[in-house]
Phi, psi and omega in degrees: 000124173256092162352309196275299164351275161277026148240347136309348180277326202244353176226340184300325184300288170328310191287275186351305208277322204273356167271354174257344176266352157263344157248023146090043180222178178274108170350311173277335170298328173283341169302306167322322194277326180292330182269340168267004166257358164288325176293333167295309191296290184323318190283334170257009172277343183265328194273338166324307189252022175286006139239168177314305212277307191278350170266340163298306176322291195299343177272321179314294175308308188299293167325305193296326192341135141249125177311143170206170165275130177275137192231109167348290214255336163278338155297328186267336193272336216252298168179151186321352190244009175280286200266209205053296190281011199233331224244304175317296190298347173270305174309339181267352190258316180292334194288355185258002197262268182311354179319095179081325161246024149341293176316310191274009149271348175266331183255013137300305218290311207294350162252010172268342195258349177067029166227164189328133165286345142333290162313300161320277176324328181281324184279320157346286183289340140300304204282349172321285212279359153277354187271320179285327139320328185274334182270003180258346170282351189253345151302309183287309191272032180247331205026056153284164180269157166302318180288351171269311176305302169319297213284328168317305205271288191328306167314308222280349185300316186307325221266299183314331200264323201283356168249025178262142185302177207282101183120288160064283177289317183298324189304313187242009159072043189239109180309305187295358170243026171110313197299133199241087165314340180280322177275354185270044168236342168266331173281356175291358205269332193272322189298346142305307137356275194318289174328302201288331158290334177299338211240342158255342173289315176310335190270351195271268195343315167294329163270335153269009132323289196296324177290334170293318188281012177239352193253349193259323201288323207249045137283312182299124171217160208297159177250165192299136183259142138310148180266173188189175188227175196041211212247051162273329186270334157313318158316290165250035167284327179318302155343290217304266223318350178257347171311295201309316153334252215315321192278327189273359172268319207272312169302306163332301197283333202275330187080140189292146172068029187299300199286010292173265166308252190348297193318285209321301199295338165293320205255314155267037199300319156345294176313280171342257197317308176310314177314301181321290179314329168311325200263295177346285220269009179349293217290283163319343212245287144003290188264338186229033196034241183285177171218149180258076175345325176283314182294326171295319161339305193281316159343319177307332189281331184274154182242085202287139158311113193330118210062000191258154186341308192292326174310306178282012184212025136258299154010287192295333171274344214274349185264011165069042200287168173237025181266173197284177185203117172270104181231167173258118174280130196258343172214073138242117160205154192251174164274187210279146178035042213209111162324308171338142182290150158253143175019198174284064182260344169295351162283341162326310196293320175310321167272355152298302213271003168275329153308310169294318181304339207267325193213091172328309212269352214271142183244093165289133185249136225209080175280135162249133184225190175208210200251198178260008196272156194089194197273162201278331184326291168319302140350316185273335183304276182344258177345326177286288173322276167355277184317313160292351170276324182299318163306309150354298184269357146311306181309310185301302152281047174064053171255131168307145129334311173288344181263035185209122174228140174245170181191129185249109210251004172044209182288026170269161189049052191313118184246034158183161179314114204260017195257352132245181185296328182273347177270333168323278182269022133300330210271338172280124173203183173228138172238159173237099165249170187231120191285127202240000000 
C-alpha cells in the first residue's frame, strides 16, 4: 500500500480543485501543494516515531481516533464554517508533528507549489485531520502495535520522500529524512572560528596603529642650544625648560617603557583577548564549571533585551550566585493555542543557547506552563509541547539533549490572576532553570 497514492486517489483531486476556489489560487498549483502537504504531514509522522516516546504518543492518537469518510465537496460547499472546523482540528493536531517548524514546512510546500503562504499554511491544517483519519483506520483495522505503526510508516519513507519539496528535510530539521545536526554544528563551529578571528586582526591592527603613534610621540626630542652668556642665555633657556616640562608631562601619561609594553601585546593578541575573557568569567568558572573562551567572546557581540532570559542568566553567573536560578523568558510567544513560534521572538531562545554554548558544563531545565482556562489535559499537553519546542531549537542550534530536560506543568503554579487577562498572561509563560 502507497499511502501518498491513496490518498491523492481518494482526496487529492477534490480537495485541490475545491482549495483553489476557496482560497483564490490556481488549480494546478494547489494540486501541487496538495500533494506535498500529505507528504509533509507524513514526513512528520516518520520522523514522530523515530523515538519511543513520540511514536507512543502518536499510536495513543491514532488508536482513539474515530475514522470516517470525509466527504470533500460537502465540507467546502456546505458552508465557510465546515472548513473553519477542518482547518481548528488541524491547528491542534499539527503542533504535536511540527514542534517550532510548521512554518517552515508550509513555506516548502507553498514554494514549490508557487501559491500564497497563507494558503499553505491553511491547506496544512485542512489536510491534518485527513491524513490522520486515513491512517488511523488503517491502524485500527490492522491492529497495530506502536511497533507495527514504526515498521509501517517506516516502509512508507521511499513513497513520502519522492513527494516532497526540493530541500524539505533542511528546511525543516527532520533527521529522518536526511538532515544532519552534526553537520549544521560544525558548520556554526567554523563560523565561530571564523569571527574570532575577524575580532582578533581588528585588535592587532588597532594596536599597531596606536603603537605607530606613541613611538612618533616619544621621538620627539628638544633640539640642541648654544651656550652663550648673559641674557642671551636666559633667552634660551626658557624654551629648552618648557620643552623639557612638556616631555616629563608626556612621559607621565605614556609610563617608562609604554612602547615597550605595546610591542609585547601586538605580537600576542590572542593570548590578550583570551586573558581578558579569562578574567570576566573568573568567578563563574568557580561556580558553573568550565567556559569556552571563544563563545564567551562572542557574547560580547549580541546585545540582549532589557529584561529576557539571556539578561538574567548572564547577571546570575557573571555574580557566581549558588542560590538556584531561575528565569522567565518576557518576548517569547507562541500562537494562540499552538506550540509554534510567533515571528521572530524566538531569538531568546538563540541567545539563551549562545550561553550555553559559553558554559559548557550548565545543565538545563526547561518549564511549560499555561493559564487556567480550558480543558486542564489539554493545557498540560500544550505546555509540554512548548517546552519542547524551545529545546528543539536548542538542539538545533548544537546544545546536546542530554543537558535539556523539559517539563509541562499546565495551569500549575500560577504567578498571576487568572480571573483576569493580564494575570492570564503572566501564567502562559516559559521558565528556565539551571540544573547544578
Amino acid at each position: 500500500m502507497n499511502i501518498i497514492e491513496t490518498l491523492k486517489s481518494t482526496l487529492g483531486m477534490s480537495l485541490s480543485k475545491h482549495s483553489a476556489d476557496f482560497f483564490k489560487e490556481e488549480h494546478s498549483n494547489t494540486s501541487t501543494a496538495v500533494n506535498g502537504t500529505f507528504a509533509a504531514i507524513l514526513a512528520g509522522m516518520v520522523q514522530r516515531v523515530s523515538h519511543d516516546k513520540g511514536a507512543k504518543d502518536l499510536h495513543k492518537i491514532l488508536s482513539n481516533e474515530k475514522y470516517k469518510d470525509y466527504d470533500i465537496e460537502d465540507i467546502f460547499t456546505r458552508s465557510p464554517q465546515t472548513v473553519n472546523g477542518l482547518v481548528n482540528r488541524g491547528t491542534h493536531f499539527l503542533p504535536s508533528i511540527y514542534p517550532g517548524k510548521l512554518r517552515e514546512a508550509s513555506n516548502a510546500v507553498a514554494q514549490e507549489s508557487s501559491i500564497k503562504k497563507l494558503t499553505s499554511s491553511k491547506m496544512m491544517k485542512v489536510s491534518a485531520p485527513l491524513v490522520l483519519n486515513a491512517l488511523a483506520k488503517h491502524v485500527q483495522e490492522n491492529k497495530l502495535d506502536v511497533n507495527g505503526l514504526k515498521s509501517y510508516l517506516n516502509s512508507q519513507k521511499s513513497h513520502i520522500s519522492g513527494a516532497l519539496p526540493k530541500d524539505f528535510s533542511d528546511q525543516t530539521q527532520l533527521s529522518a529524512f536526511g538532515w544532519d545536526k552534526t553537520k549544521v554544528v560544525k558548520e556554526e563551529t567554523v563560523v565561530d572560528t571564523k569571527v574570532q578571528e575577524r575580532v582578533e586582526r581588528r585588535a592587532e591592527k588597532k594596536m599597531k596603529k596606536k603603537l605607530a603613534q606613541e613611538e612618533k610621540l616619544a621621538a620627539v626630542t628638544p633640539e640642541p642650544v648654544a651656550a652663550s652668556s648673559g641674557t642671551g642665555f636666559l633667552k634660551w633657556l626658557l624654551p629648552l625648560l618648557l620643552i623639557l616640562i612638556g616631555c616629563a608631562w608626556l612621559l607621565s601619561r605614556m609610563g617608562c617603557g609604554a612602547a615597550d609594553n605595546v610591542a609585547k601585546t601586538v605580537t600576542a593578541p590572542v593570548e590578550v583577548v583570551t586573558t581578558a575573557a579569562k578574567d570576566v568569567s573568573k568567578v563563574a568558572t568557580n561556580v558553573f564549571g568550565k567556559v569556552n573562551d571563544a563563545a564567551l567572546s562572542a557574547l560580547g557581540n549580541i546585545k540582549f533585551a532589557a529584561g529576557s532570559v539571556g539578561t538574567q542568566m548572564l547577571d546570575y553567573i557573571k555574580s557566581g550566585s549558588s542560590a538556584d536560578g531561575r528565569f522567565r523568558f518576557n518576548n517569547l510567544n507562541f500562537s494562540s493555542g499552538s506550540a509554534e513560534i510567533e515571528g521572530e521572538t524566538g531569538v531568546e531562545i538563540d541567545n539563551l543557547s549562545s550561553i550555553l554554548k559559553a558554559y559548557p558544563d550548565l545543565k538545563i531545565k526547561v518549564e511549560g506552563y499555561t493559564d487556567s482556562q480550558g480543558d486542564a489535559n489539554n493545557n498540560q499537553v500544550l505546555s509540554q509541547q512548548r517546552a519542547e519546542t524551545v529545546m528543539n531549537r536548542l538542539v538545533t542550534q548544537g546544545i546536546t539533549a542530554e543537558r535539556i530536560t523539559t517539563a509541562g506543568l499546565g495551569a500549575t503554579n500560577p504567578i498571576g490572576d487568572n480571573a483576569t487577562p493580564e494575570g492570564r498572561a503572566e501564567n502562559r509563560r516559559i521558565e528556565v532553570i539551571i540544573v547544578k
